[in-house]
Each structure stands twice: as C-alpha cells, then as structure tokens.
N, CA, C and O atoms as CSV, one atom per row, in Angstrom:
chain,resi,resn,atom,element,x,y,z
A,1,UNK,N,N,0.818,-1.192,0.000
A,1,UNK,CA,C,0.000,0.000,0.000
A,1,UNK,C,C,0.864,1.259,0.000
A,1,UNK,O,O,0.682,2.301,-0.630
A,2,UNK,N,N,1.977,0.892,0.958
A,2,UNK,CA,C,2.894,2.251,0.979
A,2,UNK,C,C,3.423,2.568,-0.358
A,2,UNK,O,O,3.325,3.755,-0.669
A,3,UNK,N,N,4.013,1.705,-1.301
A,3,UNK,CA,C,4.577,1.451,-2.488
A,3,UNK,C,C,3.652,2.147,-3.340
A,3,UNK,O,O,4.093,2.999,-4.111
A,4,UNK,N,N,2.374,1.879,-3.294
A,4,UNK,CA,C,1.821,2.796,-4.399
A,4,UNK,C,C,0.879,4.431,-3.602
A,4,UNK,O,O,-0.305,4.770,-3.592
A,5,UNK,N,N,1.860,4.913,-3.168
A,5,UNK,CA,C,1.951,6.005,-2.219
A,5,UNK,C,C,0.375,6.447,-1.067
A,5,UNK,O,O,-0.082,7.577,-0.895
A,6,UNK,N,N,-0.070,5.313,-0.538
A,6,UNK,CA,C,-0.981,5.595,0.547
A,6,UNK,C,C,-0.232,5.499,1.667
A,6,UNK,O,O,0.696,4.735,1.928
A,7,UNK,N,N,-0.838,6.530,2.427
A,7,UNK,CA,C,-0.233,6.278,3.780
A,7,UNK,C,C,-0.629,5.300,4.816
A,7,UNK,O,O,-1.853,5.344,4.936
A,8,UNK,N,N,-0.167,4.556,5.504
A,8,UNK,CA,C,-0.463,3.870,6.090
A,8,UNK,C,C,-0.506,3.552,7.825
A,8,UNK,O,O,0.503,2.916,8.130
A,9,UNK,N,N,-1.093,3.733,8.612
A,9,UNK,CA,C,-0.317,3.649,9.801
A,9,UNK,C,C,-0.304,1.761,10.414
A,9,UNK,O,O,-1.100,1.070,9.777
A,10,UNK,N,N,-0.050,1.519,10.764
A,10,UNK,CA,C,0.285,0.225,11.268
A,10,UNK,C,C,-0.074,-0.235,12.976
A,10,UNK,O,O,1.099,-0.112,13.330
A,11,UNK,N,N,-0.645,-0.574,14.005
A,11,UNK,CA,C,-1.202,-0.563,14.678
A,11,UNK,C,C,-0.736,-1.813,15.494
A,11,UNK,O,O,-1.584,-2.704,15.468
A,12,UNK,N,N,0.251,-2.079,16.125
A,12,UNK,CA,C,0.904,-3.632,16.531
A,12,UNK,C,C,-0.053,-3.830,18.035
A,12,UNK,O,O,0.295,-3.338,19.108
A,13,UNK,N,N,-1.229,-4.602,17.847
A,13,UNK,CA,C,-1.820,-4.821,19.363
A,13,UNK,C,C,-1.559,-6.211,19.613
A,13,UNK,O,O,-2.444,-6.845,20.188
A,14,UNK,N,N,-0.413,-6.843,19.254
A,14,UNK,CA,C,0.221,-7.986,19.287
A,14,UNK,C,C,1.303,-8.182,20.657
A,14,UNK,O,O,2.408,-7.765,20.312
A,15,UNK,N,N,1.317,-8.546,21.699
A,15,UNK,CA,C,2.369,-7.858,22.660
A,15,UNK,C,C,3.661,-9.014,22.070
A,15,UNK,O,O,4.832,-8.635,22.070
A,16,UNK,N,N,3.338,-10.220,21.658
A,16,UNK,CA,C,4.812,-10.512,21.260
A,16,UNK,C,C,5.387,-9.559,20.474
A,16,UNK,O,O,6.566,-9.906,20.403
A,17,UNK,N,N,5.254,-8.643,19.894
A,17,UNK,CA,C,5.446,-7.242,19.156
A,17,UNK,C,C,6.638,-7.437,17.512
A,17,UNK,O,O,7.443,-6.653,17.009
A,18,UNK,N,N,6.330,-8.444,17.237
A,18,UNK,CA,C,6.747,-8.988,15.740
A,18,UNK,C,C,7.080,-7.605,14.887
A,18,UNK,O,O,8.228,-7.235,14.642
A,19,UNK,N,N,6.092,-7.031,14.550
A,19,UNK,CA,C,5.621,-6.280,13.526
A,19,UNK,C,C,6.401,-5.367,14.100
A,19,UNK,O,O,7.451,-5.437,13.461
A,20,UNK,N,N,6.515,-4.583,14.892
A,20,UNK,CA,C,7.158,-3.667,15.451
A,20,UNK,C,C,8.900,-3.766,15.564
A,20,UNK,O,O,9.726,-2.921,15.219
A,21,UNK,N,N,9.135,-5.230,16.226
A,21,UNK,CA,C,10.243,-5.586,15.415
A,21,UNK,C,C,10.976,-5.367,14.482
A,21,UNK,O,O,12.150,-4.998,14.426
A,22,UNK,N,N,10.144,-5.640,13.638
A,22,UNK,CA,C,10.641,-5.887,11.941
A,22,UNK,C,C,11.099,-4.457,11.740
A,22,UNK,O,O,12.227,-4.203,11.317
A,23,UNK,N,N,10.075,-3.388,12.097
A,23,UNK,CA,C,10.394,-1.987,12.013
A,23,UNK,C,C,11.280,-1.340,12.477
A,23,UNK,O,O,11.526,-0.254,11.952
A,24,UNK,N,N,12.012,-1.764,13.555
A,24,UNK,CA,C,12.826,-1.498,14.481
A,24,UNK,C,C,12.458,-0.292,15.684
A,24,UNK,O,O,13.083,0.723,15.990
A,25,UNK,N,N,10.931,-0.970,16.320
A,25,UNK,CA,C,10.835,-0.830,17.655
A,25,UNK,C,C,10.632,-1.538,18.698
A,25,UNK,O,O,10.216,-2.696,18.661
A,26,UNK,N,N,10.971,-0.761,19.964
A,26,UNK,CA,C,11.025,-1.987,21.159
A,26,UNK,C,C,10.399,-1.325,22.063
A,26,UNK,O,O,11.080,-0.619,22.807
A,27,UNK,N,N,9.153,-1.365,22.216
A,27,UNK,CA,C,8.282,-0.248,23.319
A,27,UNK,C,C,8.478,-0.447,24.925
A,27,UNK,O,O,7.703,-1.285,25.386
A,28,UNK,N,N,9.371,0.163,25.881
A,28,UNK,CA,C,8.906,-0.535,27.536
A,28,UNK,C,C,8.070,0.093,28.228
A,28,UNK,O,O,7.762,-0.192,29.386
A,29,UNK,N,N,7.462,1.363,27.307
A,29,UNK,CA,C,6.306,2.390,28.845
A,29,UNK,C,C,4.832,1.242,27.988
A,29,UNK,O,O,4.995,0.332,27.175
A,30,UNK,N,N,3.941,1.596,28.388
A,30,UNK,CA,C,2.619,1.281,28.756
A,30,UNK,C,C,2.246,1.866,27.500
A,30,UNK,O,O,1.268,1.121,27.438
A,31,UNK,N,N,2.147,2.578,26.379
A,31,UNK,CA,C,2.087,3.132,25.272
A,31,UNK,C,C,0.526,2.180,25.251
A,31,UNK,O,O,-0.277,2.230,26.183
A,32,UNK,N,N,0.347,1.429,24.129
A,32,UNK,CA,C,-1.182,1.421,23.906
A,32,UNK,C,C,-1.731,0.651,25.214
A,32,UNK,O,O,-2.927,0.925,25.320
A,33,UNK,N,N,-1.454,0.085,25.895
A,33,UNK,CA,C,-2.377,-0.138,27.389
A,33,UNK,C,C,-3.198,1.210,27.765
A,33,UNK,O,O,-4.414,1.191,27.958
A,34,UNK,N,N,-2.441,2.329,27.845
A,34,UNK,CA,C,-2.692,3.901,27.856
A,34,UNK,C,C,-4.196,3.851,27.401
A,34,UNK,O,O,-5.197,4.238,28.005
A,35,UNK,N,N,-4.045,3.139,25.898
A,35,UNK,CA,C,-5.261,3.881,24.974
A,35,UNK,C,C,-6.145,3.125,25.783
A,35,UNK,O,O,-6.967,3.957,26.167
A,36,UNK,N,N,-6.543,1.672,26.413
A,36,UNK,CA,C,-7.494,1.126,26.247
A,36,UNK,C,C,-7.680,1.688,27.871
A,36,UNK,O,O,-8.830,1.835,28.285
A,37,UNK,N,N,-6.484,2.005,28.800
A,37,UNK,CA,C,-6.732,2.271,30.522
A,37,UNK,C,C,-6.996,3.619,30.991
A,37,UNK,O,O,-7.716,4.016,31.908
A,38,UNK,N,N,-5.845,4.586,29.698
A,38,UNK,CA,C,-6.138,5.988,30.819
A,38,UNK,C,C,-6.284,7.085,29.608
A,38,UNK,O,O,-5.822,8.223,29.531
A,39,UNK,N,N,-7.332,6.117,28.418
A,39,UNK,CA,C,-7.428,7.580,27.138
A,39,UNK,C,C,-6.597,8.115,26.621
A,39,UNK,O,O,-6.952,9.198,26.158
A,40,UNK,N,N,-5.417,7.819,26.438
A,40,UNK,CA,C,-4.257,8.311,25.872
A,40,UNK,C,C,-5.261,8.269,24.776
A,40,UNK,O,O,-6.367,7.749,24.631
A,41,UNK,N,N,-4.463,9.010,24.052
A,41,UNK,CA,C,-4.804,9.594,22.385
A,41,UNK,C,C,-3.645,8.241,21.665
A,41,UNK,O,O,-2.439,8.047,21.821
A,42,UNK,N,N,-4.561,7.612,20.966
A,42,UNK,CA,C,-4.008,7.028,19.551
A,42,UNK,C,C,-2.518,7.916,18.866
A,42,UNK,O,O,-1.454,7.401,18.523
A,43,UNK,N,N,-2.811,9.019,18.839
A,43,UNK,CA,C,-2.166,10.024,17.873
A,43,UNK,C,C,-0.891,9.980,18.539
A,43,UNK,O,O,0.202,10.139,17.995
A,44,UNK,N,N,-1.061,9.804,19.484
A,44,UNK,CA,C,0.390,10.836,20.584
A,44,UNK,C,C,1.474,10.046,20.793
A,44,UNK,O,O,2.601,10.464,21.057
A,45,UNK,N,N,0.992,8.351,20.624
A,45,UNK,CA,C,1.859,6.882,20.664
A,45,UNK,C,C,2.680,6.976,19.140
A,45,UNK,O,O,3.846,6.583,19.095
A,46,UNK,N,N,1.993,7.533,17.863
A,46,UNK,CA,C,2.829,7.193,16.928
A,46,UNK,C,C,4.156,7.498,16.185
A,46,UNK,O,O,4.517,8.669,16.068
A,47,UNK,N,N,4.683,6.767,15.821
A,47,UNK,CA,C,5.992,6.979,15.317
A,47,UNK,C,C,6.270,6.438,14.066
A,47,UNK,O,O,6.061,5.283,13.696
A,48,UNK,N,N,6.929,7.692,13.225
A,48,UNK,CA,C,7.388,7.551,11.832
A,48,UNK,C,C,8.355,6.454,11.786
A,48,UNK,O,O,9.364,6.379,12.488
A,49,UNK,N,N,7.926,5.510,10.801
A,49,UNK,CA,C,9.426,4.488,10.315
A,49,UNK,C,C,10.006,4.560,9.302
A,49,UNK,O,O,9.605,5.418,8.515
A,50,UNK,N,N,11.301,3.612,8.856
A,50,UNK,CA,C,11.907,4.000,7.932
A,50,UNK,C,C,11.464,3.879,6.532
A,50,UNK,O,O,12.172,4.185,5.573
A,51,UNK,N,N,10.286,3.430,6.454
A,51,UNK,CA,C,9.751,3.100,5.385
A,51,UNK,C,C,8.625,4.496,4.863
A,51,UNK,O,O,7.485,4.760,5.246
A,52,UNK,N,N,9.286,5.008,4.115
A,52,UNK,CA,C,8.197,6.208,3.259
A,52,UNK,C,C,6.531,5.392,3.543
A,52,UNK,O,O,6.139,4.255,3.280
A,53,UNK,N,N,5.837,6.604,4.203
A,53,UNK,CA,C,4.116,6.597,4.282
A,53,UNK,C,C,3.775,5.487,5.244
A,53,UNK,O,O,2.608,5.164,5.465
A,54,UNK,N,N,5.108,4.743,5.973
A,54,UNK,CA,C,4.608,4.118,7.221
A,54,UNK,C,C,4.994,4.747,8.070
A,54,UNK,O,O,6.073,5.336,8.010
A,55,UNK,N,N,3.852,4.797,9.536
A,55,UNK,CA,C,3.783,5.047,10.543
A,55,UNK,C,C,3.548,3.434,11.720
A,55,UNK,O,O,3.226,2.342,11.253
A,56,UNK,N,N,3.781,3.660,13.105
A,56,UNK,CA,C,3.427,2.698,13.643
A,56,UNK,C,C,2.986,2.861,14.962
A,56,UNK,O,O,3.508,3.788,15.581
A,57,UNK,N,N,2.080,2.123,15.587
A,57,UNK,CA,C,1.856,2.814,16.845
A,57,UNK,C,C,2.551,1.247,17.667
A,57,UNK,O,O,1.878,0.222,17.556
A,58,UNK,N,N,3.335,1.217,18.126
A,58,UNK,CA,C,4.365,0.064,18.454
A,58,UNK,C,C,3.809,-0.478,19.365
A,58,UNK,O,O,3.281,0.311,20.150
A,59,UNK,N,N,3.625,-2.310,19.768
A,59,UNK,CA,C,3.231,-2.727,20.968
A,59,UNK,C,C,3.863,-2.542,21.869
A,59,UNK,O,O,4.903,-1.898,21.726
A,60,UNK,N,N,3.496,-3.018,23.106
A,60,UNK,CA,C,4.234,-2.691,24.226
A,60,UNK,C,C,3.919,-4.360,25.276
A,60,UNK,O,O,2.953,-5.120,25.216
A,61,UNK,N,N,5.134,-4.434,26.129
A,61,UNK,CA,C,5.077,-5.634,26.653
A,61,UNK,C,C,4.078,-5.912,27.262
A,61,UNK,O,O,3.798,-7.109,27.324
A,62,UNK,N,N,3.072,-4.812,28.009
A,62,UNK,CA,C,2.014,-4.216,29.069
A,62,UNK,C,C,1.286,-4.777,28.427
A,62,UNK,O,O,0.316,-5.176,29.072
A,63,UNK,N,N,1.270,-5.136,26.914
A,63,UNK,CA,C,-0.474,-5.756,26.633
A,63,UNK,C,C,-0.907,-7.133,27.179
A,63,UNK,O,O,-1.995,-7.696,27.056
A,64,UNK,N,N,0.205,-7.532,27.808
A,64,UNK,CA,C,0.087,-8.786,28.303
A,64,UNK,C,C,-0.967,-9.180,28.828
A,64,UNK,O,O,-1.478,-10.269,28.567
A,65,UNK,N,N,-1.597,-8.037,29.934
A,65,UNK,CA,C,-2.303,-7.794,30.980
A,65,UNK,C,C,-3.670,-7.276,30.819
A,65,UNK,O,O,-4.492,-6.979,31.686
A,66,UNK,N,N,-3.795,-7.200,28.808
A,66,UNK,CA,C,-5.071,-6.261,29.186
A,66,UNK,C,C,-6.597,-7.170,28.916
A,66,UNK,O,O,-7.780,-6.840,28.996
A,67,UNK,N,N,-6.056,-8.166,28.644
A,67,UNK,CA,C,-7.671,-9.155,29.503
A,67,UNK,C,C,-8.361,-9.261,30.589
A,67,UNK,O,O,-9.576,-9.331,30.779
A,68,UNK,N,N,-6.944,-9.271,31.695
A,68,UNK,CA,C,-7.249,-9.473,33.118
A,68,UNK,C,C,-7.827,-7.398,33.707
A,68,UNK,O,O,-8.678,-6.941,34.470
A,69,UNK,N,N,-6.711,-6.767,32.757
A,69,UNK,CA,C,-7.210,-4.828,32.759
A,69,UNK,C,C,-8.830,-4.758,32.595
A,69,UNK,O,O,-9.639,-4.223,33.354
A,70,UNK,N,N,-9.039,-5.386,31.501
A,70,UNK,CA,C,-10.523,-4.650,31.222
A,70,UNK,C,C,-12.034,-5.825,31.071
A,70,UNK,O,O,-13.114,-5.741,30.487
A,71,UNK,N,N,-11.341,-6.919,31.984
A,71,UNK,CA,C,-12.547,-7.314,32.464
A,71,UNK,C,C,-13.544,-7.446,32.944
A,71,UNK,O,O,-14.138,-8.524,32.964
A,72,UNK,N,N,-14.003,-6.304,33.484
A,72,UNK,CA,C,-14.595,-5.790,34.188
A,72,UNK,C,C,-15.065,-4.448,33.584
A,72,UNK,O,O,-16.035,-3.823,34.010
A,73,UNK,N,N,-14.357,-4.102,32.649
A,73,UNK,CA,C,-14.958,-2.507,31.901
A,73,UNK,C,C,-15.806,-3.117,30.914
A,73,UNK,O,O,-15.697,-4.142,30.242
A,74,UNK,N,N,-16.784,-2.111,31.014
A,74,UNK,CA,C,-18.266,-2.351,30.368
A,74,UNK,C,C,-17.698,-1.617,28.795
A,74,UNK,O,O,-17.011,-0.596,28.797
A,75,UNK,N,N,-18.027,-2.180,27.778
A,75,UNK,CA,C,-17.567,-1.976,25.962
A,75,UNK,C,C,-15.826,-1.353,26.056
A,75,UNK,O,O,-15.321,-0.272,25.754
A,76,UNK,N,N,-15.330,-2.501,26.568
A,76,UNK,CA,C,-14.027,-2.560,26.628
A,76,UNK,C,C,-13.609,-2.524,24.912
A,76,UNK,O,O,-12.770,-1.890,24.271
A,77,UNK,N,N,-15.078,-3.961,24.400
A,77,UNK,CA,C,-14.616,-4.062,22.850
A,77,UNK,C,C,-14.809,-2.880,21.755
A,77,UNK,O,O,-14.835,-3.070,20.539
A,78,UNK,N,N,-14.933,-1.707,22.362
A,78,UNK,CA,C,-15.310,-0.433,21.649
A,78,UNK,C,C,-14.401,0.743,22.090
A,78,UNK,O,O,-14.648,1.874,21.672
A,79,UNK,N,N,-13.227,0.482,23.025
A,79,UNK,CA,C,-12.675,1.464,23.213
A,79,UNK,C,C,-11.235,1.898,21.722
A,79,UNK,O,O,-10.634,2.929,21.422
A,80,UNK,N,N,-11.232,0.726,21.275
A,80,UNK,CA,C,-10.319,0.893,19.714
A,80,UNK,C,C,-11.301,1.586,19.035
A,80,UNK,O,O,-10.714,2.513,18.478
A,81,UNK,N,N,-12.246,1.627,18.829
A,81,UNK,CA,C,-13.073,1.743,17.867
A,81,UNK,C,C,-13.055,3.778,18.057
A,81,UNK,O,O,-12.873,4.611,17.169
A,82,UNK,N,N,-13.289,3.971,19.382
A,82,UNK,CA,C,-13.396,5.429,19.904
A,82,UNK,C,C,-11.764,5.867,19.362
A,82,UNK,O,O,-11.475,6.821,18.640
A,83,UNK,N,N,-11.282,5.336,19.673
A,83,UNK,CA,C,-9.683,5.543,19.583
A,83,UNK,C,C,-8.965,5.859,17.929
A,83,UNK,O,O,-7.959,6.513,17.655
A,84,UNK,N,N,-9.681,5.301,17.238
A,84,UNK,CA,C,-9.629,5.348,15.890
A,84,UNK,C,C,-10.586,6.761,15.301
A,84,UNK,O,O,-10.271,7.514,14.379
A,85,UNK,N,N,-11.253,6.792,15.764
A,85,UNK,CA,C,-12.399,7.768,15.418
A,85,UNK,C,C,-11.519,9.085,15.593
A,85,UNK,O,O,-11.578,9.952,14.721
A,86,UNK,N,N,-10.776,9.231,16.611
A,86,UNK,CA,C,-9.864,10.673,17.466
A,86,UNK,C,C,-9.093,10.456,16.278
A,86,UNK,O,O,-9.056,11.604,15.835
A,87,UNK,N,N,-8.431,9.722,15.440
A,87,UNK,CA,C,-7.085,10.272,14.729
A,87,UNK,C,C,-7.255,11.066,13.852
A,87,UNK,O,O,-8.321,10.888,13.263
A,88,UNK,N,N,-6.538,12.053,13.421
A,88,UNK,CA,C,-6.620,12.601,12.393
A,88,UNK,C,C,-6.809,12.025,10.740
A,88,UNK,O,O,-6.257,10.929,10.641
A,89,UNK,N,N,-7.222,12.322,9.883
A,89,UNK,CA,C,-7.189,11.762,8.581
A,89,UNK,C,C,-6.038,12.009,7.613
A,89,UNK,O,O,-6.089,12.183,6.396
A,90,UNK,N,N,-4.955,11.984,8.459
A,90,UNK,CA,C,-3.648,12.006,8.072
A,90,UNK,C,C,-3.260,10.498,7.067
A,90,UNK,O,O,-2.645,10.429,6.003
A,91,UNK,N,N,-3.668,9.793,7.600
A,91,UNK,CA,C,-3.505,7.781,6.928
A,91,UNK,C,C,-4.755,7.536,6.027
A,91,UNK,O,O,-5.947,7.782,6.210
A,92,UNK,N,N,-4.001,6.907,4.882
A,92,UNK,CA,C,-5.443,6.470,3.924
A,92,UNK,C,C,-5.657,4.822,4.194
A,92,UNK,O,O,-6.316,4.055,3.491
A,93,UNK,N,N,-4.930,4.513,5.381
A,93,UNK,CA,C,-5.535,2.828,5.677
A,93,UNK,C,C,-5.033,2.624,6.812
A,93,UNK,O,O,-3.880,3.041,6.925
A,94,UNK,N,N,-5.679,1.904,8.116
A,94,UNK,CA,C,-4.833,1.855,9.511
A,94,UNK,C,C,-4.575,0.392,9.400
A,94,UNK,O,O,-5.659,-0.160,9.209
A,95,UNK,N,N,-3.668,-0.412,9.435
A,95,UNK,CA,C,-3.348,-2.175,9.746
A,95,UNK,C,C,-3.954,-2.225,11.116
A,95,UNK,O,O,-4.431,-1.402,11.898
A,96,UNK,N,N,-3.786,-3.273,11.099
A,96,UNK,CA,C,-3.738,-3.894,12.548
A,96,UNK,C,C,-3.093,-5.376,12.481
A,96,UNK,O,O,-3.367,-6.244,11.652
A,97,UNK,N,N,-1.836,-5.489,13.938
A,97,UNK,CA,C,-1.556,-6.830,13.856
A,97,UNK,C,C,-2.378,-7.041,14.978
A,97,UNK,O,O,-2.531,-6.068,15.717
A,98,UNK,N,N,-2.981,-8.166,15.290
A,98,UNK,CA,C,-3.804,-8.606,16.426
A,98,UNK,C,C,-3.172,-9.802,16.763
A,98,UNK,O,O,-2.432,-10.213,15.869
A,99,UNK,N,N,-3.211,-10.298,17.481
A,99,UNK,CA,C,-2.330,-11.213,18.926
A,99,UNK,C,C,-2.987,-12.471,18.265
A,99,UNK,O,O,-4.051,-12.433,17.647
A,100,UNK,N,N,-2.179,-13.662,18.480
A,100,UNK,CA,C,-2.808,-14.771,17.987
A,100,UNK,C,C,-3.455,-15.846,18.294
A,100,UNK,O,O,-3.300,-16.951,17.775
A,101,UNK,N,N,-4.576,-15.409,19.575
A,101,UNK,CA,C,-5.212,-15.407,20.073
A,101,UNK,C,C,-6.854,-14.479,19.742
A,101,UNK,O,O,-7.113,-13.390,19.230
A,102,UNK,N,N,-7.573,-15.444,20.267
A,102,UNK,CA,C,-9.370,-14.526,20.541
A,102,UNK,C,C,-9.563,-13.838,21.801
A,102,UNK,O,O,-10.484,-14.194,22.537
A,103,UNK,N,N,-8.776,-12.874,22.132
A,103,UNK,CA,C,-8.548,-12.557,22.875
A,103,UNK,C,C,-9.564,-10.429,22.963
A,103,UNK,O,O,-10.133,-9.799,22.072
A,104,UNK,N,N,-9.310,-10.090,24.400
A,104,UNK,CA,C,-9.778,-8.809,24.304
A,104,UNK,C,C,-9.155,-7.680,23.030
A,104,UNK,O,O,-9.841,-6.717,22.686
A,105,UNK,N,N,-8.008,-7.913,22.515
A,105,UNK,CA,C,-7.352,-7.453,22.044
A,105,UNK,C,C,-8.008,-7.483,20.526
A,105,UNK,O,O,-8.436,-6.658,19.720
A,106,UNK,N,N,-7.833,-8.946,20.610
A,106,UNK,CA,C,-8.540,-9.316,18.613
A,106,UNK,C,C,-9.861,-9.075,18.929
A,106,UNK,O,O,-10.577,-9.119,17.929
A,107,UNK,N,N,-10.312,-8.892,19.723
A,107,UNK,CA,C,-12.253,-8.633,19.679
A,107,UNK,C,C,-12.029,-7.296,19.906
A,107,UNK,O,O,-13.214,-7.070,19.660
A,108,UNK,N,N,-11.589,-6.189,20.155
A,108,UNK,CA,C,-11.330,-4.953,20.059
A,108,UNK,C,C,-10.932,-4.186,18.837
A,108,UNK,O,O,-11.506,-3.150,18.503
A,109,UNK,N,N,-9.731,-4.828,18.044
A,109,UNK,CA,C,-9.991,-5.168,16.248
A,109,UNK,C,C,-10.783,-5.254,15.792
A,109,UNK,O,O,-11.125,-4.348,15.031
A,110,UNK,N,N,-11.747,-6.634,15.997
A,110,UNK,CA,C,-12.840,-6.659,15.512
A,110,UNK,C,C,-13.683,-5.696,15.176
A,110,UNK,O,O,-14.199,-5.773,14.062
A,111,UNK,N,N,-13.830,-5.205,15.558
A,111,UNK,CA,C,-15.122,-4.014,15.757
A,111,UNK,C,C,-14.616,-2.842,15.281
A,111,UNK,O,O,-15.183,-2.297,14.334
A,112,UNK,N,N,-13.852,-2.464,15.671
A,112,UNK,CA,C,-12.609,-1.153,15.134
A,112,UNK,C,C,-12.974,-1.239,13.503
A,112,UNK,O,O,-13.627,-0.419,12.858
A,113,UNK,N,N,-12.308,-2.575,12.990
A,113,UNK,CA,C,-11.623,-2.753,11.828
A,113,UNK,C,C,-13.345,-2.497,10.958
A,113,UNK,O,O,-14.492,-2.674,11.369
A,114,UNK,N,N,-12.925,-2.130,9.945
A,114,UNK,CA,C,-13.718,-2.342,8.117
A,114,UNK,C,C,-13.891,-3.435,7.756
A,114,UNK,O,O,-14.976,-3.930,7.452
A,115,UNK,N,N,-12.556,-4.089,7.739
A,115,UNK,CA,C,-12.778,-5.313,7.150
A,115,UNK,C,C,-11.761,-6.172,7.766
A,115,UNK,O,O,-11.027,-5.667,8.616
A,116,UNK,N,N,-11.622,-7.426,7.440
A,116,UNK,CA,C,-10.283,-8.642,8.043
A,116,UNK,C,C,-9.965,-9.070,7.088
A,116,UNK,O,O,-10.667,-9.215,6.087
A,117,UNK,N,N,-8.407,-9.461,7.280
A,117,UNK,CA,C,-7.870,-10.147,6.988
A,117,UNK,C,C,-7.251,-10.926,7.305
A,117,UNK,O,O,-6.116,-10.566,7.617
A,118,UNK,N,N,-7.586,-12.534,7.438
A,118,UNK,CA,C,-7.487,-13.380,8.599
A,118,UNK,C,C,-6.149,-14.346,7.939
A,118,UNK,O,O,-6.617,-15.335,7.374
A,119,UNK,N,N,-5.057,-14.315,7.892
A,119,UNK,CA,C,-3.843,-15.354,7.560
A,119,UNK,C,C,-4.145,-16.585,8.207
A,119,UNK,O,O,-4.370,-16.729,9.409
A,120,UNK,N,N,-4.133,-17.581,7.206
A,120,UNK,CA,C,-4.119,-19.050,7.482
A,120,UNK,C,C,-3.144,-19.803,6.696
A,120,UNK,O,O,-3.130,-19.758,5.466
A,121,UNK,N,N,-2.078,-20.707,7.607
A,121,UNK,CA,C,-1.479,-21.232,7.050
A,121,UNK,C,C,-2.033,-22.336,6.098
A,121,UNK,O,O,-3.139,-22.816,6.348
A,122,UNK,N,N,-1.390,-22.719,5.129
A,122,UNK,CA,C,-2.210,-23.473,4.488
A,122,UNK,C,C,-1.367,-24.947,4.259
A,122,UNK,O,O,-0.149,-25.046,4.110
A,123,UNK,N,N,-2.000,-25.656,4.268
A,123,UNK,CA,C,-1.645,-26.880,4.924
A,123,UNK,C,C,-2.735,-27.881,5.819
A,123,UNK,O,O,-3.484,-27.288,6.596
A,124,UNK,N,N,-2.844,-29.445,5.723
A,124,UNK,CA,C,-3.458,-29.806,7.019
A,124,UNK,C,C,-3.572,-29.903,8.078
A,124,UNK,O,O,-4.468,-30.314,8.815
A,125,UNK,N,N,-2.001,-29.252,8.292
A,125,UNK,CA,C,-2.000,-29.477,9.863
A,125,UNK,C,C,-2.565,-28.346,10.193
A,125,UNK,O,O,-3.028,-28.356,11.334
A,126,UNK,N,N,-2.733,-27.079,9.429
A,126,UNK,CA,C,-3.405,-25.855,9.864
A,126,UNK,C,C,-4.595,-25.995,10.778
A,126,UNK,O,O,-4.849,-25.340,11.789
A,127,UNK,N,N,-5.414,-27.177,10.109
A,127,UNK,CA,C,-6.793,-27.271,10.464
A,127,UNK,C,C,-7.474,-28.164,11.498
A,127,UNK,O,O,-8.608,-28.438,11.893
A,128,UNK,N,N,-6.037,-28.516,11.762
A,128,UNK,CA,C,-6.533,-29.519,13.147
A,128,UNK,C,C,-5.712,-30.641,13.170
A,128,UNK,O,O,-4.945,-30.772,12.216
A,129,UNK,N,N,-5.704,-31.635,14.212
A,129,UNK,CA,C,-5.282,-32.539,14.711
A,129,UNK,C,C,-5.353,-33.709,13.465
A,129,UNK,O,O,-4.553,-34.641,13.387
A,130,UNK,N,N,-6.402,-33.485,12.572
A,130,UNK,CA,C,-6.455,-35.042,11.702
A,130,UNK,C,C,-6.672,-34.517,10.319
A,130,UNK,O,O,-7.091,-33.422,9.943
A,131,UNK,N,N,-6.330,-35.442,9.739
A,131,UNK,CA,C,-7.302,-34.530,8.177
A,131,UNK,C,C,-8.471,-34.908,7.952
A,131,UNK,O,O,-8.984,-36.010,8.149
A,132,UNK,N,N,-9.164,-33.378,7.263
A,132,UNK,CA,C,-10.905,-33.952,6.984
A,132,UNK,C,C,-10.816,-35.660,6.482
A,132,UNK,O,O,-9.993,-36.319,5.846
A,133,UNK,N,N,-12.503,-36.032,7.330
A,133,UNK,CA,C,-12.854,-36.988,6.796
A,133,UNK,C,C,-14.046,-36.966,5.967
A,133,UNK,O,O,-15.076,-36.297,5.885
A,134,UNK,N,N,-13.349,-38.243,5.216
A,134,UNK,CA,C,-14.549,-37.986,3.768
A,134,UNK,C,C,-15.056,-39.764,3.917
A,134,UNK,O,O,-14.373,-40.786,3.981
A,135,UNK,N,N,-16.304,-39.578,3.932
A,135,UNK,CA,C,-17.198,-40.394,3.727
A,135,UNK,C,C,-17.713,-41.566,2.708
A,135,UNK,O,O,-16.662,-41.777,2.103
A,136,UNK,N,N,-18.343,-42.151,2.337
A,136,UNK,CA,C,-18.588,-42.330,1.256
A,136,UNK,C,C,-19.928,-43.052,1.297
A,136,UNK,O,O,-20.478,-43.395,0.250
C-alpha cells in the first residue's frame, strides 16, 4: 500500500510485538495499554518508520495484561473503535496486527476494523489434529 503512495499507519496490538520488530521498535512504557486504561490519544503513541508513508503505533510488553485490565470494563470491545475515530485523517488505511489469540485485544480489532484479513497457514495441519474426513 505504501509502495503505491498511501499512507499507512500500522497498529501492533500484538504484545509478542513482531511487527514492530521488523520496524525497528522496542516499546517498555505502557504506550497502547494507555489507549485502552487511561485515554491516551491514539495520535500521541505514533511513530514515523523507515519506510516512506509508514507510521506505527508500536506494541508494548504491558499488553500482556489487558484481559485481566478490562474485564470488568463495560464496551471494553469499543474502546479501539473510539480511539480510531480521534485520529486525524492524516492515513489512507490503519493495519492492525492482532495477537494470535481470541482474545480482548482481537475482539477490540474486531469491531474497530472495516474489514479482516485473517492469515491461514495453508496446509493440514493448519486445520486440526487429523485430516478432513470424507465419507462415502
């Protein structure tokens, strides 16, 4: 997307923090825990990378915690969604990496996001313990 000049921001709510990695960041404050615990602004976490028209808002180790954080908060799964709404229309597409897990995190995506894009390895072992059975 960046390649054919949209901007992009990138959104790592992954706490193994891969994506952020790759980019060359290593987050240790509380950065998006912030957004979902104490309203931090989306905007204020992000950081330009080396890649022309990417931006990233970098995970942080703290997401570890935010199942057990917002269990108890009532449309926890809507606070991305508010959070997205505040940014400026600076980006013509926001990513999201989501944790690889069904977790508060990927159900907070959920709802946020337009649309998914769900990576599946492809293969049988992807799909389970046995391969489909076929009948006859």
């Amino acid at each position: 997307m960046s390649e054919q000049g949209h901007r992009v921001l990138l959104v790592d709510l992954d706490p193994q923090a891969s994506a952020s990695a790759w980019l060359g960041f290593r987050e240790s404050d509380r950065g998006l825990l912030e957004v979902f615990t104490a309203n931090v602004h989306l905007g204020s976490i992000t950081h330009h990378t080396r890649i022309p028209n990417v931006d990233i808002v970098p995970a942080s180790p703290w997401l570890v915690g935010v199942d057990k954080t917002l269990a108890a908060e009532v449309g926890a799964e809507t606070l991305l969604r508010t959070a997205f709404a505040q940014l400026p229309t600076h980006w013509d597409y926001v990513v999201v990496d989501c944790p690889p897990s069904l977790g508060s995190l990927a159900i907070a995506a959920f709802v946020a996001c337009q649309s998914l894009l769900i990576a599946v390895e492809t293969g049988l072992t992807a799909l389970g313990d046995s391969p489909p059975c076929c009948c006859a």
